[in-house]
SERO-4910 file (N, C-alpha, C, O; in steps of 0.05 Angstrom, whole numbers):
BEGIN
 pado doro    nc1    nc2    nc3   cac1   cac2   cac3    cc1    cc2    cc3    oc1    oc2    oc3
  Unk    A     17    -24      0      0      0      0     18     25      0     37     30     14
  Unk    A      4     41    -22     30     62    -20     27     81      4     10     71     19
  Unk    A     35    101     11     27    120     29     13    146     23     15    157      1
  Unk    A     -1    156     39    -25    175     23    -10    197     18      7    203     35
  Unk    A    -13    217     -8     -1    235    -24    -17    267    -16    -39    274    -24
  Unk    A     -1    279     -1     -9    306      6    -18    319    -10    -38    332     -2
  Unk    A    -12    322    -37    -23    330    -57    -49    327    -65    -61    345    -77
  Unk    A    -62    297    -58    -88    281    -67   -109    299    -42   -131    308    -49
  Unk    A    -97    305     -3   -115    317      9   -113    342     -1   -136    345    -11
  Unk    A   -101    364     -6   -103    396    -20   -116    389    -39   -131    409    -41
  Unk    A   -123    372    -59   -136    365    -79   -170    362    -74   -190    371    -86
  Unk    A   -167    348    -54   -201    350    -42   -203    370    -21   -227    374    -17
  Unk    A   -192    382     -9   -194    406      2   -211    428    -17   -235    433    -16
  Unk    A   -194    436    -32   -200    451    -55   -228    437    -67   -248    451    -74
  Unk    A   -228    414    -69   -256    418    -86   -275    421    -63   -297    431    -68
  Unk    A   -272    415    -43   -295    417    -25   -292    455    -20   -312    470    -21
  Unk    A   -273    461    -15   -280    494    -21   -288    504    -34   -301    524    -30
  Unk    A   -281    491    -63   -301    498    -83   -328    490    -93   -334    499   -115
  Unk    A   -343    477    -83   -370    467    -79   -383    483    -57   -407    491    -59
  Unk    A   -366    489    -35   -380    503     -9   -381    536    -30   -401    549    -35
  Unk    A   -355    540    -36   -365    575    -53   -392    571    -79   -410    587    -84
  Unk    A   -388    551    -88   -410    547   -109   -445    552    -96   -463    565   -107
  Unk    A   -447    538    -69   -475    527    -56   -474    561    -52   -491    572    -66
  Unk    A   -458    577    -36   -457    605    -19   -464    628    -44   -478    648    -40
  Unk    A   -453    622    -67   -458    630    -90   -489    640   -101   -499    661   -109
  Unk    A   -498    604    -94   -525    608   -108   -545    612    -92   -567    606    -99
  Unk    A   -540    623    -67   -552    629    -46   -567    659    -48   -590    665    -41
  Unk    A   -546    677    -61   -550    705    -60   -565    710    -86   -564    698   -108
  Unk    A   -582    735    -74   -605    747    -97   -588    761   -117   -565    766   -110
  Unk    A   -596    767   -138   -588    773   -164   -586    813   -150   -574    830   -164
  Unk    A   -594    817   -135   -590    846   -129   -568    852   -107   -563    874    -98
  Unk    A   -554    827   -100   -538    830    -87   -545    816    -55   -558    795    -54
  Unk    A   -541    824    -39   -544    806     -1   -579    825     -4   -594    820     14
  Unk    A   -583    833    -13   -620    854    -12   -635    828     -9   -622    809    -18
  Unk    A   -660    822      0   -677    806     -7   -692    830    -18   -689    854    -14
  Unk    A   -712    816    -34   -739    825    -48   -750    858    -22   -752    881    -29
  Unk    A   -755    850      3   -772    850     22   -750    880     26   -759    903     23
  Unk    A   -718    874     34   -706    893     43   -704    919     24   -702    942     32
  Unk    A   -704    909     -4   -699    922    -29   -725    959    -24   -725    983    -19
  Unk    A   -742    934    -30   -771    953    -21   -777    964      0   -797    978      2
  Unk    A   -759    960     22   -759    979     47   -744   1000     44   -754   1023     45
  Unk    A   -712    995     38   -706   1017     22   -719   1032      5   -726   1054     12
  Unk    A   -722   1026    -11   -737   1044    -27   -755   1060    -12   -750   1084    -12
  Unk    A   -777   1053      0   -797   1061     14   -782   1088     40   -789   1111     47
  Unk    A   -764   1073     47   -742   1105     70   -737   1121     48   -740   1145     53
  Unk    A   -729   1116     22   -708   1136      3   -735   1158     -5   -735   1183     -6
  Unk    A   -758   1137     -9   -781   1161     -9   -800   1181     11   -811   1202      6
  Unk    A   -799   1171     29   -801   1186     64   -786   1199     56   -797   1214     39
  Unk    A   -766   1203     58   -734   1230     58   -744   1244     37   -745   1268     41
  Unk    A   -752   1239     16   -756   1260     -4   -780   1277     -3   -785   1301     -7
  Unk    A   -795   1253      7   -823   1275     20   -821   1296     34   -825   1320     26
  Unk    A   -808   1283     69   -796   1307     75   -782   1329     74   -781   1350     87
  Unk    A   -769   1317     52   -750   1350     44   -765   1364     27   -756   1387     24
  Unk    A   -791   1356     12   -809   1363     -6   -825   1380     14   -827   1404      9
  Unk    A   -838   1371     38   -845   1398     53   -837   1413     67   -853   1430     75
  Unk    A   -802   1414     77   -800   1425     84   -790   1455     61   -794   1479     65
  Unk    A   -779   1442     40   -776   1460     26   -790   1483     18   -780   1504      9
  Unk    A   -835   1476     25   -844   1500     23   -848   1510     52   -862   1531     53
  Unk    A   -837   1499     80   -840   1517    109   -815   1537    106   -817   1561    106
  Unk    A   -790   1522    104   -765   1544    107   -763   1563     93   -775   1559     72
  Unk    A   -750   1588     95   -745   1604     88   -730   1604     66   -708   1598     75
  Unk    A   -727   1607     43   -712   1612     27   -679   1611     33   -665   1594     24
  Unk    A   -670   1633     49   -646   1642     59   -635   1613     71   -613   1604     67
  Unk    A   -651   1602     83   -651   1574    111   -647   1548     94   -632   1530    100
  Unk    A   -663   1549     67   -658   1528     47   -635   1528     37   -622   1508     34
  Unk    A   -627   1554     29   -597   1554     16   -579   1546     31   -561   1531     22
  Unk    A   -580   1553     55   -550   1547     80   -561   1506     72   -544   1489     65
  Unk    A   -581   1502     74   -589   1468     80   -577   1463     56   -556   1451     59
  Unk    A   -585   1469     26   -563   1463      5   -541   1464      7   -527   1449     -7
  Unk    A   -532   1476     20   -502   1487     19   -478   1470     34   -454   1465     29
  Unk    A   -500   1462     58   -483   1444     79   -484   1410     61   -465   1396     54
  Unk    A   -517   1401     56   -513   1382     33   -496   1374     16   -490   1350     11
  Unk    A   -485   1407      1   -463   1395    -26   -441   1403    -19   -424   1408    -35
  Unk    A   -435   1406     16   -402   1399     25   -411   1375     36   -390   1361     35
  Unk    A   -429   1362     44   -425   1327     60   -425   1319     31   -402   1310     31
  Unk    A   -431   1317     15   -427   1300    -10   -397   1307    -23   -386   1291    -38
  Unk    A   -387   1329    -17   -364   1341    -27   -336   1321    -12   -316   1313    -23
  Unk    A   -345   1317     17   -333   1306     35   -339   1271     30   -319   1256     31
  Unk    A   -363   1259     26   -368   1240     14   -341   1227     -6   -324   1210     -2
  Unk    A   -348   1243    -29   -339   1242    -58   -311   1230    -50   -301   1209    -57
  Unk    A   -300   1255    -30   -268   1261    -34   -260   1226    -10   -241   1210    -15
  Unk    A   -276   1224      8   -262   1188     22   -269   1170     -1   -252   1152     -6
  Unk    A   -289   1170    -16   -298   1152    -35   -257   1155    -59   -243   1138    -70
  Unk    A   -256   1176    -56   -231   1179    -80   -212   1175    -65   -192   1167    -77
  Unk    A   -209   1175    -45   -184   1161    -27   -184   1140    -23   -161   1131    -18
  Unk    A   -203   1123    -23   -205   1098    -17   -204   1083    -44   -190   1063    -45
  Unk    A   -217   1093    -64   -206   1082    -99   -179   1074   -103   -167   1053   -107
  Unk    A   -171   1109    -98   -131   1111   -104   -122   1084    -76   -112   1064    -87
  Unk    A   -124   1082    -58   -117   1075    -37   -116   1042    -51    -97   1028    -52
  Unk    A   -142   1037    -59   -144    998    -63   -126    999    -93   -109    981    -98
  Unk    A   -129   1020   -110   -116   1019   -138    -89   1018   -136    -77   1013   -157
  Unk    A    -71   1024   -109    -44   1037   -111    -31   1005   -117    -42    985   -109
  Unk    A    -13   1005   -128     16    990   -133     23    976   -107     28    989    -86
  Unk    A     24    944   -110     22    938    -81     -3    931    -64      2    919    -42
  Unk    A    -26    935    -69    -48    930    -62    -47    939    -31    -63    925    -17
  Unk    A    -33    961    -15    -29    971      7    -22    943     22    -34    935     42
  Unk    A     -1    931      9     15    905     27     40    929     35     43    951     24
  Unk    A     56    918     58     73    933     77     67    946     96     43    949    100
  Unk    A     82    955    110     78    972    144     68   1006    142     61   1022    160
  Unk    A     70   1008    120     56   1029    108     28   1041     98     19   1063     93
  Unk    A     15   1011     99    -21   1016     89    -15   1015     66      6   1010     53
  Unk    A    -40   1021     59    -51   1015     41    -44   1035     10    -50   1057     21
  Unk    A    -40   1040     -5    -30   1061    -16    -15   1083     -6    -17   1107    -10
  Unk    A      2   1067      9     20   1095     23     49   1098      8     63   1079      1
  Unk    A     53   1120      4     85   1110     -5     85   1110    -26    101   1097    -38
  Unk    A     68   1123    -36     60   1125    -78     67   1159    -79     78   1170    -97
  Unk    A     54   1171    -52     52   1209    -61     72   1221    -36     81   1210    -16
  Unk    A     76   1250    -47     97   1259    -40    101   1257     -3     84   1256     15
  Unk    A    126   1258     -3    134   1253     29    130   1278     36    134   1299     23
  Unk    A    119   1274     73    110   1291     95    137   1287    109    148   1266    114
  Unk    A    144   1311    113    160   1319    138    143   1339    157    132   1360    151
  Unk    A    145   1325    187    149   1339    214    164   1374    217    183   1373    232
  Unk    A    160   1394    210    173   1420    212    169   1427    241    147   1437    244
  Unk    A    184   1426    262    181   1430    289    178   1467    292    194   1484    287
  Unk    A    157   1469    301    153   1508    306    169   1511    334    166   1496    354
  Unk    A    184   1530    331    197   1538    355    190   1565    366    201   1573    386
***
């Protein structure tokens, strides 16, 4: 009897990992981890919020609406800009492997200037 070949258990390892990702696979809805149920609840909050901003838009003041726009398209401004750090960050060279993170070490070096 020969002796059993390490190669033959990684061999069924692997397929059994690959059957368990296949079953986990066909588990999830075509919209992603959403069920049907959650999909339409969202939706249903995204339209509350619009309502409400639909009446408040005719109580506030004009002047009061603009500052509320205004603060809006800096949180989205602020949004935008982690969303683009986090792009550059997974895109950098290296995949942010090292003691450095994640895209570190691609843009120009910081020096410490001590104020005296």
């Amino acid at each position: 009897m020969a002796p059993p070949d390490p190669m033959d258990d990684l061999r069924e390892q692997l397929r059994a990992t690959q059957e368990a990702a296949a079953r986990i696979a066909a588990q999830v809805p075509t919209q992603g981890w959403a069920s049907a149920q959650q999909r339409d609840a969202t939706a249903a909050d995204v339209q509350a919020l619009a309502a409400v901003l639909h009446a408040l838009r005719d109580v506030v003041p004009e002047d009061l609406w603009q500052q509320i726009r205004e603060v809006l398209r800096r949180l989205l401004l602020l949004l935008r800009a982690i969303l683009d750090l986090v792009v550059d960050r997974l895109s950098a060279p290296g995949g942010g492997a090292g003691p450095e993170g994640p895209g570190r070490g691609a843009g120009p070096r910081v020096q410490d200037i001590p104020i005296a």
